[in-house]
N, C-alpha and C positions, 0 to 999 in steps of 0.2 A: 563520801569523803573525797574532796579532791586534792593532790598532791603539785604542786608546782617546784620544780628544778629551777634556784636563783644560783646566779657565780658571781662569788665576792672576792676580792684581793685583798688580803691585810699588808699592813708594812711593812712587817717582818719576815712572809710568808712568800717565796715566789711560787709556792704550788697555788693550784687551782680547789679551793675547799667547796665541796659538793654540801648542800642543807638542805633536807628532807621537810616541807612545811605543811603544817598540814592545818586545814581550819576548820573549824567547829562546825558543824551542821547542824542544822535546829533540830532535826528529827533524831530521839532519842534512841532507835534503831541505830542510828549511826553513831551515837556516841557509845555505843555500846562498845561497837565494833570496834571503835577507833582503840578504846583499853584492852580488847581481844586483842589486838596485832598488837599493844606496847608488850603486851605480856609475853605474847609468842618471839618476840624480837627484841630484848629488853635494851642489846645496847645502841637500838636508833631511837631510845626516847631519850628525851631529858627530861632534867628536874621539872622543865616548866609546866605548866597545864594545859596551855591554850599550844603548842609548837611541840616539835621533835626536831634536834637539830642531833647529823650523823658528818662526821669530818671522816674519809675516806679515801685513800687514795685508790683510783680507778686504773691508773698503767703508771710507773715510775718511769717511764723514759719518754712515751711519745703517746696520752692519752688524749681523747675526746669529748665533751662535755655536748650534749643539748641542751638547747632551752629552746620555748617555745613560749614567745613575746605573744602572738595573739589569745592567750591564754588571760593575760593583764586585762586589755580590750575587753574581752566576753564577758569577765568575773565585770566589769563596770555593766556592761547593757546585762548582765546576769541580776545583778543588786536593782537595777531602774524594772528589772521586772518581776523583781520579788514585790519591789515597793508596791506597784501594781494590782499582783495577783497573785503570780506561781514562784512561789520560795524555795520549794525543793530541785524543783526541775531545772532551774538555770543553772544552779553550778552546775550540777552533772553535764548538759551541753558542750561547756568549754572542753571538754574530755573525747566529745562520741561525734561530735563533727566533721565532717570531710576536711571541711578548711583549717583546723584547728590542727589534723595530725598531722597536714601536706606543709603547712609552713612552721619553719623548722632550720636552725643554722647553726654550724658547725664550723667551732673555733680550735685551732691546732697549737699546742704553748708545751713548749720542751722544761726538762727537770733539770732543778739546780742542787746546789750542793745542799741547800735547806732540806732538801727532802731525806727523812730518815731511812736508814737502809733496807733494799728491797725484803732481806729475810723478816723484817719485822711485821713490814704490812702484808705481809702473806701467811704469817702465822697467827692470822685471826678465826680459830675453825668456826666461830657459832656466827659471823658475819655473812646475812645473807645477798646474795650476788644482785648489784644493782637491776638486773634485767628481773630478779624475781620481787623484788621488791615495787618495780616500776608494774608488773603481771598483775600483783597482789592489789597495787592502787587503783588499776584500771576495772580490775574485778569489785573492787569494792566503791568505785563510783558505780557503774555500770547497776550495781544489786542497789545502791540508794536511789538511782533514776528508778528504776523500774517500783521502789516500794511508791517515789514521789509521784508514777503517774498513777500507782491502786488509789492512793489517796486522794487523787485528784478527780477519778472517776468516782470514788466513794463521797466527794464532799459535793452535798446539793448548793447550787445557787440560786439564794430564792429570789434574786433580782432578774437575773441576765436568764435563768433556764424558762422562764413565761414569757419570753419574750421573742421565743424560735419564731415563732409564724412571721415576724416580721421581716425577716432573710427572705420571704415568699413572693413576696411582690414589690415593684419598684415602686408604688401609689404610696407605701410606708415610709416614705423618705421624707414625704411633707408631713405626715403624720404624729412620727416619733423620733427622737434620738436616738445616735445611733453613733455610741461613745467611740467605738472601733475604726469608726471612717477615719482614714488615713489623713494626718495634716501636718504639713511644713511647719517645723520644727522651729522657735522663732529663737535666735539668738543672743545668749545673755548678758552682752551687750546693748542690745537695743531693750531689750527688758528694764535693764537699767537707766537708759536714757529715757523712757518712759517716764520710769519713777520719779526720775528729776526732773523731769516737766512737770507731773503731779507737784511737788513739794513744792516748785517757783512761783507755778499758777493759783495756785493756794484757792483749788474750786471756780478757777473763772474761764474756765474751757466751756466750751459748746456742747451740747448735747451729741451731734456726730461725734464731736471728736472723743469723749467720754466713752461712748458705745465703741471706738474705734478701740482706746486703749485697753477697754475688757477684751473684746476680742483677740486682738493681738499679746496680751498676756498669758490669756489662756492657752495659747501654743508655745510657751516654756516649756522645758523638758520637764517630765512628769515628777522627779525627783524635785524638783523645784518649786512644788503648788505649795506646799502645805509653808514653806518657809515664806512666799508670796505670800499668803493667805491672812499671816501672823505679823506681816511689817506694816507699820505705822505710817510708809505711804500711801499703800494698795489701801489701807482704809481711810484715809484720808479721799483718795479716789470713790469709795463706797459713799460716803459721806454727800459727795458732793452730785452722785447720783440721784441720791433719795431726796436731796434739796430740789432736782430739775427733775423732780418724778411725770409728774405730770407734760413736758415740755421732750418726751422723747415721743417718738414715733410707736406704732404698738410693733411695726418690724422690728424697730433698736430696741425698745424691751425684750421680744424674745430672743434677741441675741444674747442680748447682758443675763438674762439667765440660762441662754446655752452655755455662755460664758463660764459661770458659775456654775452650773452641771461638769464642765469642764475640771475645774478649779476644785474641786470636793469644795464647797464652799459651806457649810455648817446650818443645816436644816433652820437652828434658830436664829443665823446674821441678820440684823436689823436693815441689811440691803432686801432678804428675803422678804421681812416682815412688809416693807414698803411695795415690792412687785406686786402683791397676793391683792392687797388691797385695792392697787391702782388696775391688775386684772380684774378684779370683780366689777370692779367700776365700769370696765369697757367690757365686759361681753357681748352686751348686745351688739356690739357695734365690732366687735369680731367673725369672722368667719369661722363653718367649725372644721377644719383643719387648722385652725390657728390656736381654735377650743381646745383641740385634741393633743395636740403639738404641745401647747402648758401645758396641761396636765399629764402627760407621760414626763415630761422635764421635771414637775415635784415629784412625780413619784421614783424618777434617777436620785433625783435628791433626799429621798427619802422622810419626806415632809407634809404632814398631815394638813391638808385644805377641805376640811369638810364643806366651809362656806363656796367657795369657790367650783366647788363639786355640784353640792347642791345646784347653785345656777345653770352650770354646765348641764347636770340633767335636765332643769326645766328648758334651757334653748332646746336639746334634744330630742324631749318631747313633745316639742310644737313643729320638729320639722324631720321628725322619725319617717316620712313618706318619704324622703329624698335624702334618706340615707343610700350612700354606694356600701359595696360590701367592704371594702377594708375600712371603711370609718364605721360602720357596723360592730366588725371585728375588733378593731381599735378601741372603740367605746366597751364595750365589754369586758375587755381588759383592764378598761377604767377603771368598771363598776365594781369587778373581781378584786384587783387591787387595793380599791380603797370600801372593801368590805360592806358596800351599801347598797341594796335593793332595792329602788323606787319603784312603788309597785305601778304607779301607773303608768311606769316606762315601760316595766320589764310583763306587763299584760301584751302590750305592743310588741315585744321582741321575739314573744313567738309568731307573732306570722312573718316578721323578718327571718327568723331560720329557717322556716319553712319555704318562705321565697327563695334563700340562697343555697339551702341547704344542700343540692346536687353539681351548685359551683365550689361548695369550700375546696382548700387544697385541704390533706389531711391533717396537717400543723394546723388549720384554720378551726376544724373542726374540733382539736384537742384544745384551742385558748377557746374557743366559745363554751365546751364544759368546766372549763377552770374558769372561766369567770361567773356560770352560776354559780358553783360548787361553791366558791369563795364568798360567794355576796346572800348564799342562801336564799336562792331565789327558785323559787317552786314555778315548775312547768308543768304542762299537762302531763299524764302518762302517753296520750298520740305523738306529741314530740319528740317526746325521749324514748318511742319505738322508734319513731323515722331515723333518729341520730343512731341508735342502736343498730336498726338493720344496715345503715349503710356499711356503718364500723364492724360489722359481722362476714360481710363481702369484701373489703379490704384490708385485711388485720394484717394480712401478711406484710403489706405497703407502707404499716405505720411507723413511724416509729414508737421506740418504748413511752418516752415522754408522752405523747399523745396519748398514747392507747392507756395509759394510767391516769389522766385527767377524764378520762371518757370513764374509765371503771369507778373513778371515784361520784361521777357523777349519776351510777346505775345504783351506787350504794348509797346513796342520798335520796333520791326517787325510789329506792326500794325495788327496784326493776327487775324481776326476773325473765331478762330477755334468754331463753334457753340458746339459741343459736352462736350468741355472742360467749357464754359463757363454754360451747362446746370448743368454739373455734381456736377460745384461749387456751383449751386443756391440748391444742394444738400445736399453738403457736408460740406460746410463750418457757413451758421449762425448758427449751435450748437457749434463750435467751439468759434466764434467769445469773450464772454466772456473769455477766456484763453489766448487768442492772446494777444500780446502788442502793446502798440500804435500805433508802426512805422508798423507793421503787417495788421495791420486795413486800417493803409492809403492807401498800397500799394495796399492791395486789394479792395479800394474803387476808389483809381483813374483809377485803370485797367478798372475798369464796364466803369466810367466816358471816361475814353480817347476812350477807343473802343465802347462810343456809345450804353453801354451796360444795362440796364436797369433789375436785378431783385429785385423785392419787398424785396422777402425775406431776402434777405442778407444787402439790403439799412437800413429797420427795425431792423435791430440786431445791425448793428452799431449804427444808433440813438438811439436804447434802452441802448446798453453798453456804450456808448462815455461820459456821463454826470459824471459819477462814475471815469472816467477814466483821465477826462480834462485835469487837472491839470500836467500829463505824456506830453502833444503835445506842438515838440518845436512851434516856431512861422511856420514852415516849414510843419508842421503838420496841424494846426487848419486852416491856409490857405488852403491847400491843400481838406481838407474836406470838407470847406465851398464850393468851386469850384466844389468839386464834385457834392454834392448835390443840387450845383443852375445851375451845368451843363444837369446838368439829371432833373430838375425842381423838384424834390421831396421836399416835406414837411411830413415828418415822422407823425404818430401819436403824438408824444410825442413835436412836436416842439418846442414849446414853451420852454420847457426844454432843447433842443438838441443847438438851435439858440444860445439861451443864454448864457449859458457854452461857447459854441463857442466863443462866443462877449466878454465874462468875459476873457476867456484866450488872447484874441488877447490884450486887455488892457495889463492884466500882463507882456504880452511879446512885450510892445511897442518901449523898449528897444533895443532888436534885430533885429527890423525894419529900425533903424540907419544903419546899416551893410547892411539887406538881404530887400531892400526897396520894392522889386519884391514880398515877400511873403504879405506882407500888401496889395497890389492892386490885387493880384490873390484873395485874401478872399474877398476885398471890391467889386471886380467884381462879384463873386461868390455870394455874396450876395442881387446884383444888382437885377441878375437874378430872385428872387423871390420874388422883391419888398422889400428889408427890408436895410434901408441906416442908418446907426448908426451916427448921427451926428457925433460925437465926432473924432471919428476916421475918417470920412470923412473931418472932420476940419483939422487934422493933416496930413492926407495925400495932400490934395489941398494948403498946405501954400510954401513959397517960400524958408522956407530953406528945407522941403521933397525935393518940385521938384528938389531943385539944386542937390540933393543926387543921385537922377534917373539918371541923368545925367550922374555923375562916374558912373554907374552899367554898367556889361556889356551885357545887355541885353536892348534890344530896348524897352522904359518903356514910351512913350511920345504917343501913341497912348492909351493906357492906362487909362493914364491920362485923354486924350481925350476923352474917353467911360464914364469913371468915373464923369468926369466934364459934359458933356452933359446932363448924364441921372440925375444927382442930380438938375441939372436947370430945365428938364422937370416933372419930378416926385414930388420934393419937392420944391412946389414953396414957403413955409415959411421960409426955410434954409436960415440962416444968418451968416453963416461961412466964412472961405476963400474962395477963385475963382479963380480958374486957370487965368492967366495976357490971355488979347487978342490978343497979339503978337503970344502965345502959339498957341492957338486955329486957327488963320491965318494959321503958317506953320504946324501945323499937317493937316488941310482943306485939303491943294496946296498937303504936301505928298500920302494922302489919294487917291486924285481925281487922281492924275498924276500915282496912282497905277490902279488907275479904268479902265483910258484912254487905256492902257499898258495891262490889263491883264483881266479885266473881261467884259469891254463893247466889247472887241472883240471876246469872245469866239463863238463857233459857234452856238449853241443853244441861245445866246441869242438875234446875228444879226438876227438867221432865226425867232425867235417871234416878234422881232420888225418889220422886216421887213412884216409878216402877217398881224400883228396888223395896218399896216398902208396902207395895198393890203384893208384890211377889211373897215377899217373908212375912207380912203379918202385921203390918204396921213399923210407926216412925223409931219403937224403942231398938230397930234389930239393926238400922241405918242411923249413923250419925254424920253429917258433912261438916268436917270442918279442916282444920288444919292440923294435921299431927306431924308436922313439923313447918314449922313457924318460916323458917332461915331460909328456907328452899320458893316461900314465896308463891304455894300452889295450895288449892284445896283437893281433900278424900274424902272418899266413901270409904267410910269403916266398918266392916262386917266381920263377926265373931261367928264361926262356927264349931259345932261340939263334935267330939270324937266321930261321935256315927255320924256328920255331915249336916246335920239340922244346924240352923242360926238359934244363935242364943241372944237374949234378951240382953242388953247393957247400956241402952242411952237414956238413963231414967231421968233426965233431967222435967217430962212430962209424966209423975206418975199413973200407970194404965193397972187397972186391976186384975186384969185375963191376960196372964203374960203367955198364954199358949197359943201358938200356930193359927192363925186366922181363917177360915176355910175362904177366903177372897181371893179375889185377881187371877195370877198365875197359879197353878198349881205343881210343886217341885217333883216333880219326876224323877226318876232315875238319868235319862237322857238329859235334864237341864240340868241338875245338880253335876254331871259329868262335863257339863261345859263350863259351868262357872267353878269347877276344882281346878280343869286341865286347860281350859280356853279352847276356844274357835275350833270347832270342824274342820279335817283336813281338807275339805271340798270349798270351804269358805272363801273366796277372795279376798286379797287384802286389798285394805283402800287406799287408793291412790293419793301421795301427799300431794296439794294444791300449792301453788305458789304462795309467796310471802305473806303475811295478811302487812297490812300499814296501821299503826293506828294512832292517834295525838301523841304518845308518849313516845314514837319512836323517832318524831321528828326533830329536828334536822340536824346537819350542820358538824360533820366529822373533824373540824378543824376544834369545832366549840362542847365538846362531849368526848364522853370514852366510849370504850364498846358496851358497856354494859347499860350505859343509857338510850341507848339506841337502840340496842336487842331489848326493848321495851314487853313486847309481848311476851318473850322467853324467858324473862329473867327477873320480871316484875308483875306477877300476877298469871302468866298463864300456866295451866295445870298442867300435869303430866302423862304420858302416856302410856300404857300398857303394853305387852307385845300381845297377848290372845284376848278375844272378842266373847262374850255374849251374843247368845242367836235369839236375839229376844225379838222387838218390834222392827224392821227394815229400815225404819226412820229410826231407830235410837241405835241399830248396831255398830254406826261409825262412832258412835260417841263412848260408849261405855265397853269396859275394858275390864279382863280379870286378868290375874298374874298366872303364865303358864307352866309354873315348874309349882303347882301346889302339892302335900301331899298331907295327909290326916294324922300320920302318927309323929309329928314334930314335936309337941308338947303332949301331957299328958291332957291339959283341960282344954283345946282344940286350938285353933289355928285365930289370927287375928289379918282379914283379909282389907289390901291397902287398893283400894276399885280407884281407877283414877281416868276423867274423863276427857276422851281425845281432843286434842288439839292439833292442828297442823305445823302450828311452831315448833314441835317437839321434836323430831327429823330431820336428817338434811333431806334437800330438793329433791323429789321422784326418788324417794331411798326410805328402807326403814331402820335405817342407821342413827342412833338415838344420839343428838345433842350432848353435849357436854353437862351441862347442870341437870338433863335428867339423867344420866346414867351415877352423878353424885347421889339424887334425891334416892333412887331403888337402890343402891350401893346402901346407905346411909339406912334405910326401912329395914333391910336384911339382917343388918347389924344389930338392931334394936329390935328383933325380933316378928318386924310382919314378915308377910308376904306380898313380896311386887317384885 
């Protein structure tokens, strides 16, 4: 809130009336405050809404008044740079300036007989004292600066933040735009003389001079573009452009659209439509710094040129040998930008990284991973160790931005570089406080997608994230809830971390209309750790959600199916909506018809079946399939009877000798003790391997949630055990019994849930079981097996 002290004379009045004004501040924190202080001080408000007007006398005989005129001043360059950019922060400046508090003058005006008697104006007792009130204004600008710079650090720029590397080298200057460079401010005055040269000339100026008058218009004061942009001169001037398209210079074209970079000039202006064209026409006959130079200018302008792109990559791929390294760099940020991977460029551009990759500066090396990352452009896994290890020896040097373009790029390649992710368990939770929202996420779904589990850095997010909530779109609070119920953590601070979490998904229930994918990745995410929020589990299961799933373009019915399962098993008080049974039918048949197809035949898992049934006596005592559908994995199902013997139950082949088969293995006392209890304490465990990759996990974190990506974990691959069978050497890693069995649980014996190893099922070098499998054993217990 900023307060300004104005002195007014009325006619009747020879006192000096002091008025308290006070303006509106966009940020509803401040409008809060601003009814807090009417309430605390009721007689400096007035009736009105927008002002507080206090009449006061300050000394009846021989009082002083400030005021402070550069105050006027500021609040005008305050508004030219709200228009700009930053809305919160310039009022408060007029307040916290050096120069604002040093100037400052002092008018001396003696009491007349209009003034009412001194006992009256002193017998005001709830009147608080100018100086506290002046305390109270400066405190409560001072707390709206500081909210206006959280916010400023919390709000991403997804124009101007990819475009740090170019502050790096001066080669950038021909390169790209570079809106901030300082320019002589052009008179509006001459602005207008301008215009009236346009309206006499009526389009019969020359091509310089046309190019002369973009230019020099676009150095108007900024508050002035959009009103230029809209007068029926200035397009009169457009006009007469696109008539002498052809007849400028290809320098005066890319002026006229610095120009208009300038100007906000409106992505669809029919001056635009005519540049794009007349560029494509002359590219060849371009240089490409001049290549590069457009195309950074559309994409200032925020203006889609596929075609224009296109060519640019094909000049680029005839003369990629004689690229330098910022037009390298530059180009890549094209490519990043405008979302397109040519693949026969970008086969080429890894031995460009690898040529420069020991010159990048570290901002170089973070837009080279933001522009694969963005164009989904698949590199070797050799390159993206080379980028890795360098980023593993300089993390300290990065900064945050960089280093989060590089991580999103290890989560895309699927990269289990260890070193880089030790480094971060280093470098990064001091950090985490300063990071912004979107900052946070990317660096927590990296740990999550790769499997990656450090404490430390999990605990700084949950510490920071509750202060921070209110910042995560719907795409965000999703995303972190997934993370943390993928990696199973429960923070110290839970309770607080959850909730916040759960409170923003509310607020942003709205945006789940749209993005229906971001609501079942958090509701999954939260499955994980046993925590089902009615409410939003009601909203997601009813039938106009589902029918929204449905448009999405992402396969969301499986989902559903997970979501609807577990809330039937888990909460059996829930009395909300329910997925229709139609649903639940065909996601069944899709599921199983994936199982048939892709995981009951894998090899590992014919060769444990096939043991398991050498072992018991045949196929009736093992059955593989899926006993529970939603979780997306297949079991071995084994029944054993009181005294420990397998019983016969998968008669879908009927066998006539349902007794013990004298074949294969022979069940011991010692093997029947490992497959009750699991694995010998002498046994080693096996070491979890890094991530596997496989079609389904690819690509593209911009264009997928997490759960399509965790492809392997979360769509077909099976689950893990904690104790081993000491059967064959080659089958011990794979096959798995559950270690807390015990024989007298039921009276008709025990119903054993064998599920065969996978590496997906753990985080990295840990046996710390994944989030979806610690549902899936959670969920078997409950229904009676063992796992």
């Amino acid at each position: 809130m900023a307060t300004v002290l104005i002195c007014r004379r009325f006619p009747r009045l020879s006192r000096v009336t002091t008025f308290s004004t006070t303006a509106k501040c966009k940020a509803e924190s401040g409008s809060n405050k601003s009814k807090q202080k009417k309430e605390e001080n009721p007689e400096t408000a007035n009736t009105r809404t927008e002002s507080a007007a206090t009449i006061q006398l300050l000394n009846p005989l021989d009082y002083r008044v400030s005021y402070n005129p550069s105050a006027y001043a500021k609040s005008r360059a305050a508004s030219q740079q709200h228009t700009a950019r930053n809305s919160d922060q310039a009022l408060g400046d007029n307040f916290t300036s050096p120069g604002s508090a040093q100037v400052q003058h002092t008018f001396g005006t003696a009491s007349s007989q209009a003034l009412p008697p001194i006992r009256d104006a002193l017998t005001k007792p709830k009147s608080k004292p100018v100086l506290e009130q002046t305390i109270s204004a400066l405190l409560s600008v001072a707390q709206t600066k500081e909210e206006a710079e959280k916010e400023k650090t919390e709000r991403h720029d997804s124009k101007e933040d990819p475009r740090v590397f170019q502050k790096g080298r001066p080669e950038y200057r021909s390169l790209s735009y570079n809106k901030f460079e300082p320019i002589e401010t052009l008179p509006l005055e001459e602005g207008e003389s301008i215009l009236h040269s346009v309206a006499v000339c009526k389009g019969s100026q020359s091509p310089g001079t046309i190019t002369d008058y973009f230019c020099r218009l676009s150095r108007l004061p900024v508050e002035q573009h959009a009103v230029l942009v809209s007068e029926l001169r200035f397009n009169t001037l457009c006009r007469c452009a696109v008539k002498n398209i052809r007849l400028f210079s290809t320098s005066d074209l890319i002026d006229i659209l610095k120009a208009c970079v300038r100007l906000v000039v409106p992505p669809t202006h029919p001056l635009l439509n005519a540049c794009e064209n007349e560029f494509c026409r002359r590219v060849w006959d371009m240089n490409l710094d001049q290549l590069l130079l457009v195309a950074d200018c559309w994409r200032c302008l925020e203006r889609s040129v596929p075609s224009y792109l296109s060519i640019l990559f094909s000049y680029a791929n005839m003369h990629w040998k004689d690229l330098t390294l910022p037009q390298f760099v530059q180009l890549l940020y094209i490519i990043g930008e405008g979302r397109r991977s040519p693949v026969d460029l970008m086969q080429k551009m890894e031995s460009m990284i690898l040529k420069y990759l020991d010159s990048f500066t570290l901002e170089e090396v973070g837009a080279v991973c933001l522009g694969l990352f963005k164009s989904l452009s698949a590199i070797s896994d050799h390159v993206m160790r080379k980028i890795a290890d360098r980023v593993s020896l300089q993390m300290e040097d990065m900064s945050t931005y960089a280093l989060v373009n590089v991580l999103k790029m290890l989560r895309y390649a699927r990269m289990d570089h260890l070193p880089v992710m030790k480094e971060l368990g280093k470098v990064i939770p001091a950090r985490i406080p300063t990071i912004n929202i979107q900052g946070i996420m990317h660096i927590t779904l990296t740990c999550s997608s790769l499997h990656y589990f450090d404490e430390g850095i999990m605990a700084a997010v949950a510490m920071s994230l509750p202060s921070k909530v209110t910042y995560c779109r719907s795409k965000d609070a999703a995303k972190f809830l997934w993370s943390f119920g993928c990696l199973d953590y429960e923070p110290p601070n839970e309770e607080e971390f959850y909730t916040s979490l759960i409170e923003q998904m509310h607020r942003k229930l709205h945006e789940f209309r749209k993005f229906p994918e971001h609501l079942l990745t958090g509701l999954l995410g939260l499955a994980f750790v046993k925590r089902f929020p009615e409410e939003l589990i009601d909203y997601a299961l009813r039938d106009e959600f589902v029918q929204k799933t449905r448009s999405s373009k992402y396969e969301l019915k499986k989902d559903l199916f997970t979501l609807g399962r577990s809330v039937e098993i888990e909460c059996p008080s829930y009395q909300g909506n329910r997925l229709p049974p139609q649903l639940y039918e065909e996601v069944t048949e899709m599921v199983l018809n994936f199982a048939e197809q892709e995981i009951y035949v894998r090899p590992e898992i014919v060769e444990a079946v096939s043991l398991l049934q050498s072992m018991l006596g045949g196929p009736e005592y093992v059955k593989n399939h899926m006993i529970l559908p939603h979780t997306r994995s297949s079991d071995l199902e084994v029944h054993l009877a009181m005294d420990g013997h397998p019983i016969p139950f998968n008669l879908k082949d009927p066998i006539e000798d349902k007794k013990l088969k004298d074949i294969g293995v022979s069940l011991t006392d010692d093997l029947m003790t490992q497959l009750i209890k699991g694995r010998s304490n002498n046994q080693p465990p096996v070491e979890v391997e890094n991530v596997d990759r496989t079609p389904g996990q690819e690509r593209g974190e911009e264009a997928r949630t997490p759960r399509t990506r965790d492809h392997a974990a979360f769509s077909g691959g099976p689950l893990i055990a904690d104790a081993r069978l000491q059967l064959e050497p080659k089958l011990e890693r794979y096959l798995e019994a559950p270690p807390s069995l015990t024989l007298n649980r039921q009276p008709q014996g025990v119903k054993l849930a064998i599920q065969v190893s996978n590496r997906n099922h753990y985080c990295y070098c840990s046996k710390r079981l994944l989030g979806l499998h610690c549902l899936k054993r959670r969920q078997l217990r409950q229904l009676g097996s063992c796992a």
